[in-house]
GUDOMAR-323210 format. One line per 10 residues: number of its first residue (from 1); their letters; for each residue x, y, z of C-alpha. Coordinates in nm, 2 decimals. Last residue first. Example, Ala and Ser with C-alpha at 12.3 -4.5 7.8 and 13.67 -1.06 7.14 Angstrom:
<sites>
2> SA> 1.37,-0.11,0.71; 1.23,-0.45,0.78;
</sites>
This chain:
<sites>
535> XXXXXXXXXX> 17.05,7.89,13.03; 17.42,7.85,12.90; 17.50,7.93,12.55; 17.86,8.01,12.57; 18.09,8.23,12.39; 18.46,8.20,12.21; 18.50,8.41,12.04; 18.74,8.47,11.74; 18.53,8.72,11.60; 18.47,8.59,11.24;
525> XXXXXXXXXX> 18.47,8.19,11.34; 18.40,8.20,11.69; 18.09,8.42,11.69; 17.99,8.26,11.36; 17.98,7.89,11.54; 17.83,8.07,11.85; 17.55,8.23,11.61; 17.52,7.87,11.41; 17.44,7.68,11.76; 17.21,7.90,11.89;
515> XXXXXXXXXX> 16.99,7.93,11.59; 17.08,8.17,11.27; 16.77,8.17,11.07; 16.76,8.29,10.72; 16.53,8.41,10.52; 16.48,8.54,10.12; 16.17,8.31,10.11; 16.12,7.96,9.99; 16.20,7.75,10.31; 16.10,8.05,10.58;
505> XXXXXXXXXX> 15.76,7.97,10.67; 15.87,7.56,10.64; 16.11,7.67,10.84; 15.95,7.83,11.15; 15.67,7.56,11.10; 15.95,7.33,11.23; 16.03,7.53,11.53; 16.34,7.75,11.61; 16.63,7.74,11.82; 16.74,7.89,12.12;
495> XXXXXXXXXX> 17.01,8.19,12.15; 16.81,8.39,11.86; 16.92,8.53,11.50; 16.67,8.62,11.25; 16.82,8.73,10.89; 16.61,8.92,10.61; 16.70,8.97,10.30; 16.62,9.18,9.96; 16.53,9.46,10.23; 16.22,9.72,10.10;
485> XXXXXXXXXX> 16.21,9.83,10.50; 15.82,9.73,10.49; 15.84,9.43,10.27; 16.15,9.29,10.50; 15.94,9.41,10.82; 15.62,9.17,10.71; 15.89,8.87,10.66; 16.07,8.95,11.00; 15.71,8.94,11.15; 15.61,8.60,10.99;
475> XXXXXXXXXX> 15.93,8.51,11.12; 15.88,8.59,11.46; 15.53,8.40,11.40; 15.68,8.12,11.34; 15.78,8.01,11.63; 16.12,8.04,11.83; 16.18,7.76,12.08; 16.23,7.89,12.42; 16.52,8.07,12.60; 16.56,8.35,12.39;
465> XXXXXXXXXX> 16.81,8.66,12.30; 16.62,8.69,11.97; 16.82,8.94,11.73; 16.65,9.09,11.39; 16.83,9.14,11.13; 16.71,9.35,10.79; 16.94,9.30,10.48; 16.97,9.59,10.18; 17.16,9.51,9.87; 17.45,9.29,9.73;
455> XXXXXXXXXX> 17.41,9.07,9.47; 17.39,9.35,9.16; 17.69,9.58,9.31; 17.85,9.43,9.62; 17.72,9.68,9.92; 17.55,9.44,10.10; 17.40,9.67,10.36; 17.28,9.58,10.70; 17.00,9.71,10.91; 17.00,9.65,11.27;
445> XXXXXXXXXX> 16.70,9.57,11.52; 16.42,9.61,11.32; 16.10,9.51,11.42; 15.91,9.89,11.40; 16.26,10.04,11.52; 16.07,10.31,11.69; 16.18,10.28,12.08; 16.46,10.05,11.97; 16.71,10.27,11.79; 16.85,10.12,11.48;
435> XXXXXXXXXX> 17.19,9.95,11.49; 17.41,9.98,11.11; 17.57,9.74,10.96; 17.83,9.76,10.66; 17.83,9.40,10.62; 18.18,9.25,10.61; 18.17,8.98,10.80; 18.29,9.13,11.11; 18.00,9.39,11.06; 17.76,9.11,11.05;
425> XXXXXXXXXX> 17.96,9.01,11.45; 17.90,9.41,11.57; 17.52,9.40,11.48; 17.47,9.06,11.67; 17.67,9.21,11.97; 17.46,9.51,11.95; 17.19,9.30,11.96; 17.23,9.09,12.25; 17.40,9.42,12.44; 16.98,9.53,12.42;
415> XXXXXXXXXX> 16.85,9.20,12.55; 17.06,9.22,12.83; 17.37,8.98,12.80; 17.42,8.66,13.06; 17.23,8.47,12.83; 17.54,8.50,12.58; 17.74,8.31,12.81; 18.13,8.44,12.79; 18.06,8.69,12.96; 18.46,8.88,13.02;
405> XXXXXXXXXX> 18.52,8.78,12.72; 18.20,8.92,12.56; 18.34,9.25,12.65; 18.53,9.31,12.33; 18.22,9.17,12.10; 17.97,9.42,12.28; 18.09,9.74,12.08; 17.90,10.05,12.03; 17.69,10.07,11.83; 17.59,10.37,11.78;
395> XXXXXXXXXX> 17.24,10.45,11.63; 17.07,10.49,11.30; 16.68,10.52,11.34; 16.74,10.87,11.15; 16.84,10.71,10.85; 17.11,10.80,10.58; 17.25,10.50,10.56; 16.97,10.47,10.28; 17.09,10.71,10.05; 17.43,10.51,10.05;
385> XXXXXXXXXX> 17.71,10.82,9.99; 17.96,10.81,9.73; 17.76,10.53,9.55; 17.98,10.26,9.42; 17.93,10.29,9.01; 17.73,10.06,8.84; 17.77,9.90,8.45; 17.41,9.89,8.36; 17.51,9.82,7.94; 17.39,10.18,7.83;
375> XXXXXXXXXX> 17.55,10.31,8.18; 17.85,10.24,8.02; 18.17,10.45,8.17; 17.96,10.51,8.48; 18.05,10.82,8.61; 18.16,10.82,9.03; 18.23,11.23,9.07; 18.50,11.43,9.23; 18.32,11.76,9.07; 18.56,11.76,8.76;
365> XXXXXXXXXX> 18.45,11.40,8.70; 18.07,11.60,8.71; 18.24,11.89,8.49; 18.38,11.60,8.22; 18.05,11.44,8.20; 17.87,11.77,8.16; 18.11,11.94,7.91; 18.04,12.28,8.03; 17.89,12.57,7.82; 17.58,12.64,7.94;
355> XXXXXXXXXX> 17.70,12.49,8.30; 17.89,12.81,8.41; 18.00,12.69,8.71; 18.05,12.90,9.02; 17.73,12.80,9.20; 17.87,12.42,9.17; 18.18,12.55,9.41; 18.00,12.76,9.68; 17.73,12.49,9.67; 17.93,12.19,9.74;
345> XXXXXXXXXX> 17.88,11.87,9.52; 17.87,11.49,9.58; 17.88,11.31,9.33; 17.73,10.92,9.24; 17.60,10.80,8.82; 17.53,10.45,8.71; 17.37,10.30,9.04; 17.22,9.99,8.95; 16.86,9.87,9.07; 16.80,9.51,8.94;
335> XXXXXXXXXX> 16.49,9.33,8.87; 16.56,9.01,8.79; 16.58,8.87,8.40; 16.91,8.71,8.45; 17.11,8.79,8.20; 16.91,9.09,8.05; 16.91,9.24,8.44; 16.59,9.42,8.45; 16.54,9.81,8.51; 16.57,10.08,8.79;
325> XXXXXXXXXX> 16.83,10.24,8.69; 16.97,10.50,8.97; 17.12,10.83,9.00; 17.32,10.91,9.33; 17.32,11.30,9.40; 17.47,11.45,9.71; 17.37,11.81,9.78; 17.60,11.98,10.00; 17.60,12.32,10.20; 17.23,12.31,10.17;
315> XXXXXXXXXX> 17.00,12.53,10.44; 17.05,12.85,10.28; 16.69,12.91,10.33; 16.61,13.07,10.00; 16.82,12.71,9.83; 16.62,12.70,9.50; 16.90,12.78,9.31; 17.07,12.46,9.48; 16.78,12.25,9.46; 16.74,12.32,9.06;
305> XXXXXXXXXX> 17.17,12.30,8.99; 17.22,12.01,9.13; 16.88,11.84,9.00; 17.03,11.99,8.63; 17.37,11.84,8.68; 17.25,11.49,8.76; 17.00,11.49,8.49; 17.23,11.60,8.24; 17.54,11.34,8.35; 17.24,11.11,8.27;
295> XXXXXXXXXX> 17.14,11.26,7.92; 17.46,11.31,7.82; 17.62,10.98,7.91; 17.28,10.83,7.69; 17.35,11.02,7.39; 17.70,10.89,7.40; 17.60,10.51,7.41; 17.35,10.56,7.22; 17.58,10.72,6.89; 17.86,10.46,6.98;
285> XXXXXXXXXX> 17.56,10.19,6.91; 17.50,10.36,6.55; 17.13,10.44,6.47; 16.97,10.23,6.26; 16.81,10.38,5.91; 16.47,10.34,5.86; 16.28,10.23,5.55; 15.96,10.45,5.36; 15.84,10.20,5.13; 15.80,10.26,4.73;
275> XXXXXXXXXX> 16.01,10.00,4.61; 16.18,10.15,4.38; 16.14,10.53,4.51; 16.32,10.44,4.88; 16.18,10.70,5.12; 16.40,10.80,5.39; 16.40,10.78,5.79; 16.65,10.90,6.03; 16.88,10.73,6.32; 16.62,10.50,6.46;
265> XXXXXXXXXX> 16.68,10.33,6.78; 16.54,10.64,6.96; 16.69,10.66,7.30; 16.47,10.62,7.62; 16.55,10.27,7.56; 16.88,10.38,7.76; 16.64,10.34,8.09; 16.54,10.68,8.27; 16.69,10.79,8.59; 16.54,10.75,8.92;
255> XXXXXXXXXX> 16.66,10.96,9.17; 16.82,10.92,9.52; 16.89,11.22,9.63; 17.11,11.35,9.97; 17.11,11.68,10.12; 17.38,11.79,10.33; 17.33,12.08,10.64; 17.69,11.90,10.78; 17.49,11.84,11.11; 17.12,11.91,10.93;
245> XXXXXXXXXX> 17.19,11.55,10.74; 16.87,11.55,10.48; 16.72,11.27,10.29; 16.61,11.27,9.94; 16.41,10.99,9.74; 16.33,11.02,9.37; 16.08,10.90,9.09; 16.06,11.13,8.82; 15.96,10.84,8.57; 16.11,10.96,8.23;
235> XXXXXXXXXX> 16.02,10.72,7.96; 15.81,10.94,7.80; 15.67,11.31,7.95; 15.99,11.46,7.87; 16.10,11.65,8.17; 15.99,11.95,8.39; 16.07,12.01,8.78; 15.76,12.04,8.95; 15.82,11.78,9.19; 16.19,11.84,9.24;
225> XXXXXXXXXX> 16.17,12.15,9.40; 15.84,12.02,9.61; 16.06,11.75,9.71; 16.31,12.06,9.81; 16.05,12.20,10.05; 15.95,11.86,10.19; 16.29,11.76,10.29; 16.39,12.14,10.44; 16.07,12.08,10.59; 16.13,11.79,10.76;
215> XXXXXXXXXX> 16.51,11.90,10.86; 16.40,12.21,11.04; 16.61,12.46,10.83; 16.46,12.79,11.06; 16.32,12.92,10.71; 16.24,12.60,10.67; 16.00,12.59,10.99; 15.89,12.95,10.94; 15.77,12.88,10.57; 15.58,12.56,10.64;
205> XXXXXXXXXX> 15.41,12.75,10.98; 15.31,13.01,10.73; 15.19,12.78,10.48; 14.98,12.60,10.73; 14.86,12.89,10.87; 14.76,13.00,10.52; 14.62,12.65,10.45; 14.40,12.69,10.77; 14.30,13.02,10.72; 14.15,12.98,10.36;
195> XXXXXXXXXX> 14.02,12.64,10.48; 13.80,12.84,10.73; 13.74,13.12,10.45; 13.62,12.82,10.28; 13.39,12.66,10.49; 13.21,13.04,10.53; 13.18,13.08,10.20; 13.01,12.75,10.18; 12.81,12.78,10.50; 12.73,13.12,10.37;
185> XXXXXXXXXX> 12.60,12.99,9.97; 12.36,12.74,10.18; 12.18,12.99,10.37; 12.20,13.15,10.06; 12.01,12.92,9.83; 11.76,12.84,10.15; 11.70,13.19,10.19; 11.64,13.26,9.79; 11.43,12.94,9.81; 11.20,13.03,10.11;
175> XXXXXXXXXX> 11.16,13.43,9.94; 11.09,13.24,9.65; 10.81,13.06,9.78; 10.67,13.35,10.02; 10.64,13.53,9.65; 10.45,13.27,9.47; 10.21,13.27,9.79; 10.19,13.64,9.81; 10.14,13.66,9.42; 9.86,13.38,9.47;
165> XXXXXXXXXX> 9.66,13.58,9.71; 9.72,13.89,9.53; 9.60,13.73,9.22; 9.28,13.59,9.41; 9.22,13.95,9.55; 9.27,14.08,9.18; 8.99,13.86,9.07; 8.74,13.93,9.37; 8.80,14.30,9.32; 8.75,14.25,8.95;
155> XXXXXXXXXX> 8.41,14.05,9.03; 8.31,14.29,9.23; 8.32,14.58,9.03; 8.18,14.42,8.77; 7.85,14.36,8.93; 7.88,14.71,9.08; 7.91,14.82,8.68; 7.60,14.57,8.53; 7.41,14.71,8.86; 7.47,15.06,8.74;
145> XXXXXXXXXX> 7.37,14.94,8.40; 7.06,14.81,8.49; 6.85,15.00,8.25; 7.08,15.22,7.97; 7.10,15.59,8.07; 7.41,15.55,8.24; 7.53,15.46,7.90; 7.39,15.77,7.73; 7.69,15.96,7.88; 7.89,15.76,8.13;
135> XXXXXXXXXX> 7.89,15.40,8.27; 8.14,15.39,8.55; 8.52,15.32,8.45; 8.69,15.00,8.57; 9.02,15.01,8.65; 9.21,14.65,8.74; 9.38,14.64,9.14; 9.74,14.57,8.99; 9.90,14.23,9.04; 10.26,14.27,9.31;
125> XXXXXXXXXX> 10.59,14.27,9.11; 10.81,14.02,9.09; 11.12,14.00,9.41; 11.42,13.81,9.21; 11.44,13.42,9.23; 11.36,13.31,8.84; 11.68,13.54,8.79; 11.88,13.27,8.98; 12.08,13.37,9.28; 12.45,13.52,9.23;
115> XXXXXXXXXX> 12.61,13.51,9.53; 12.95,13.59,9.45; 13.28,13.36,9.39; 13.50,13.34,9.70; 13.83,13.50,9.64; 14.12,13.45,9.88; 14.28,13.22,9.60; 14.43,12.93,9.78; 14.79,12.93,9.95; 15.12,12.74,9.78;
105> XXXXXXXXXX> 15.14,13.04,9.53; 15.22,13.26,9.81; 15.57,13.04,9.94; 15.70,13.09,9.60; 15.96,12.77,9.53; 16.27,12.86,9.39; 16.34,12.71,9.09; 16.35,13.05,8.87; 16.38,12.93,8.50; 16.64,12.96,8.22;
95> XXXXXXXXXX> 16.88,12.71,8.32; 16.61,12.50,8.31; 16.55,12.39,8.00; 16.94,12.37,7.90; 17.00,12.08,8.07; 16.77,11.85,7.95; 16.80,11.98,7.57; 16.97,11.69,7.41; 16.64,11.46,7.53; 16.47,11.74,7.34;
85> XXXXXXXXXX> 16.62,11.82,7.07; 16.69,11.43,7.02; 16.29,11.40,7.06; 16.26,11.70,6.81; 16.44,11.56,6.53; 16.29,11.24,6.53; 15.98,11.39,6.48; 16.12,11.58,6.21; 16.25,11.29,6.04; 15.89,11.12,6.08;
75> XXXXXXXXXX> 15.78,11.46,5.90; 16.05,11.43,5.59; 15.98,11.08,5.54; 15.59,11.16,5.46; 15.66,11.44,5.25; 15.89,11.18,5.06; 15.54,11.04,4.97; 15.39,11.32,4.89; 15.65,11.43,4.67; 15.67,11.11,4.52;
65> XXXXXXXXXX> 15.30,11.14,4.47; 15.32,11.48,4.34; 15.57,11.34,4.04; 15.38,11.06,3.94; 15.10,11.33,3.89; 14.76,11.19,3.98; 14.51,11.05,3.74; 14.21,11.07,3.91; 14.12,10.70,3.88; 14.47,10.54,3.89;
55> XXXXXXXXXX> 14.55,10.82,4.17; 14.30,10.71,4.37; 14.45,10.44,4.65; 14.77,10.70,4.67; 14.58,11.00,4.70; 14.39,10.92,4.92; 14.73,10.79,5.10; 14.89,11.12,5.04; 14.57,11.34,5.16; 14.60,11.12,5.48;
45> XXXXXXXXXX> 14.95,11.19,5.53; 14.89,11.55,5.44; 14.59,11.56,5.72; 14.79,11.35,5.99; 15.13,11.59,5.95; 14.91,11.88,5.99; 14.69,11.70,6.28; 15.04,11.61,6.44; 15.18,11.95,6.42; 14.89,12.14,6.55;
35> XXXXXXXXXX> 14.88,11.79,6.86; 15.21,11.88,6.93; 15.20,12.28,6.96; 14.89,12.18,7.18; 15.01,11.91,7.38; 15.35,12.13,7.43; 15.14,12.41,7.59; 14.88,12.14,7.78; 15.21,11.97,7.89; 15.34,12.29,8.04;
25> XXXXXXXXXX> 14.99,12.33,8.24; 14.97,12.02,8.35; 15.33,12.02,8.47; 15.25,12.29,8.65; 14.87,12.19,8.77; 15.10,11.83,8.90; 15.37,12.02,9.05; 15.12,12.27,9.25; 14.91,11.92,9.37; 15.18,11.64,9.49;
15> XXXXXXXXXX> 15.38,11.93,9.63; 15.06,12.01,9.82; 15.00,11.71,9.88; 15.38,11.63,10.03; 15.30,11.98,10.24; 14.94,11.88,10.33; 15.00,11.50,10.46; 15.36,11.46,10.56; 15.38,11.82,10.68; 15.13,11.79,10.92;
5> XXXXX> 15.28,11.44,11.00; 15.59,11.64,11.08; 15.39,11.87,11.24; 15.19,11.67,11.46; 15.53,11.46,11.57;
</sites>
């Protein structure tokens, strides 16, 4: 458990961190070349308008201005141009980069800047006694100048003492800061060497664990994968969840994939002479349609292809992909989360494909895909794994509806046959149900999945074998379980029944409570048992 939340806080950070400098760093590039381009097209757009509000005053050519002017139409086609490139481009990017992830750029620099104290600090040197020469020649001569010269004397010695005083004192001073500055500079030094060795521990335990494909790290490592991968800054969200099944050494992604608005409307701008506007021309719907395919069939082959080339441990023998739109239903206006794109690929197989010249929707059918014929108009695909089946918290049943002849009264079950019975009876009615294990099921007791596209979704159920009223704060837990799990519903079934503020808790929520008497109806009407309720 210490490294897994090891890995959970510096590893997911540290993904968090190197993909964030990278794409940093690849967005100052393209910020640059962008911005160049921009401030060109900015300047002769601005010279065109000046030159538009003065050309009655100056004069201007009718023939520069329409040059100007169909300047303009040229550089919002060349925008237009290099977002298709682009979005066309997906693909492509990264064929021609190393995805693997180096282990030595994941540690910190080793070097600690120098102690450099300020110039203000270094050592001065000490006043100079003053030389005064005796009276010679005629001077001597001169009454009280041997006093005039002792009188001198003393007052130079009592000068340069004062100086030496205050030199000492300036000097102490600096000596104070200099050991204060690296006193301070040591601690520093010293903190980071510490870090140093922690981060390089950490990396080194990192790199044993996934050489030895433990399945945290084999998750962490290819999050990291993903991470930095680059993508067109708008409308791309990089938003993904992967699991990892170290029996058949299978890692599954769920990933986000951009909305067809993604897809410029416009088709290509031109400047119409007679009416001096520049107009836009629409772009066909076949044309989006198509684009779109591309771009998702894209995505899906390019993660493919960036966790397998990444693979150092060999730890992947199958990477499924499901690609999901995260967007609103136009009918409805709910939030809906389609699946539009589901394959499943080996790496032996996908490492053979040349994708620079595949057609990618016809190599993903090739691969035994689920395509979405219109992903433009959210038409879903049945994923060919559910990312969230794959759960450690998963459990066998078993079954408990078989035996329940023998006890007919349901109070007669432990607590624990209670809910595999309740997990058996959903799946009767069609659920695809799964038991989680009780030591860590944080409130859930089975997990159920709805698997109709649009209405279906994720349902959390919790069992109740109870003798007393249920209250409400069972289903103020269900409730706080539902957010947790991210379940669109959330079922509470007991032996007893429940109390009124149980409803009114539940009366405008995505609840339901199954009493007594409903479970033994269900019981008998899906199972065809017969049970009791006998306290």
């Amino acid at each position: 458990m210490g490294r897994r939340s090891g890995f959970e806080g510096f590893l997911r950070a540290t993904a968090r961190a190197v993909a964030a400098a990278e794409r940093e760093r690849q967005r100052d590039i393209r910020a640059q070349l962008t911005q160049a381009r921009q401030i060109e097209r900015h300047q002769r757009m601005a010279l065109a308008q000046q030159n538009r509000d003065d050309r009655a005053a100056q004069k201007l050519a009718k023939a520069q201005y329409l040059a100007d002017r169909q300047g303009e139409a040229d550089d919002l086609n060349a925008e237009l141009q290099d977002r298709l490139e682009e979005l066309q481009g997906i693909l492509a990017h990264t064929l021609s980069l190393d995805d693997r992830i180096d282990f030595d750029a994941l540690r910190p620099a080793a070097d600690f800047e120098a102690f450099k104290p300020p110039p203000e600090l270094e050592p001065g040197r000490a006043p100079r006694a003053p030389q005064i020469s005796p009276p010679s020649g005629l001077r001597k001569l001169i009454p009280g100048a041997a006093k005039k010269h002792a009188a001198a004397l003393a007052r130079a010695a009592s000068d340069h003492q004062s100086d030496v005083a205050r030199f000492n004192q300036a000097e102490a001073t600096k000596r104070e800061q200099f050991a204060k500055l690296k006193a301070d500079y040591d601690q520093r030094k010293s903190q980071f060497e510490m870090e140093v060795t922690r981060r390089d521990a950490e990396v080194d335990e990192f790199q044993t664990a996934y050489r030895a494909k433990e399945p945290d790290a084999v998750v962490a490592y290819n999050e990291m994968v993903l991470a930095r991968s680059e993508y067109p800054t708008e409308g791309f969200p990089q938003k993904f969840r992967i699991a990892y099944s170290p029996d058949s050494s299978e890692l599954i992604v769920e990933y986000d994939l951009p909305e067809v608005q993604t897809i410029p409307k416009e088709a290509e701008y031109r400047y119409v002479k007679t009416k001096d506007t520049i107009e836009s021309k629409a772009r066909k719907p076949a044309e989006i349609k198509q684009l779109y395919q591309d771009i998702v069939a894209s995505i899906a082959l390019r993660t493919l292809h960036e966790l397998f080339e990444a693979d150092q441990a060999d730890a992947l023998a199958l990477v499924t992909f499901n690609g999901m739109v995260d967007t609103h239903d136009p009918a409805s206006g709910r939030e809906v989360r389609v699946p539009v794109v589901s394959v499943r690929a080996p790496k032996t197989e996908f490492l053979g494909l040349r994708l620079e010249k595949v057609d990618k929707v016809a190599c993903l059918r090739n691969l035994g895909a689920q395509v979405s014929n219109r992903p433009d108009e959210l038409q879903a695909v049945k994923p060919i794994v559910e990312f969230d089946m794959v759960d450690k918290r998963f459990i066998e049943q078993g079954d408990a509806l078989s035996g329940l002849e023998t006890r007919p009264n349901l109070m007669d079950l432990t607590p624990a046959d209670f809910e595999v019975l309740v997990s058996n009876l959903f799946s009767k009615m069609g659920l695809d149900t799964k038991l989680t294990r009780s030591s860590r099921d944080g409130g859930v007791d089975a997990v159920a999945f709805d698997t109709r596209p649009v209405l279906g979704g994720k349902v959390v159920i919790q069992a109740k074998r109870y003798r007393d009223t249920v209250g409400v704060s069972a289903v103020r837990d269900l409730y706080g379980t539902m957010l947790n799990e991210g379940a669109n519903k959330g079922i509470l079934v007991c032996t007893s029944g429940y109390g009124p503020d149980a409803y009114n808790f539940s009366k405008d929520k995505p609840i339901e409570l199954i009493d007594g008497g409903g479970l033994l109806y269900l019981l008998r009407e899906h199972a065809g048992t017969a049970a009791r309720i006998v306290v």
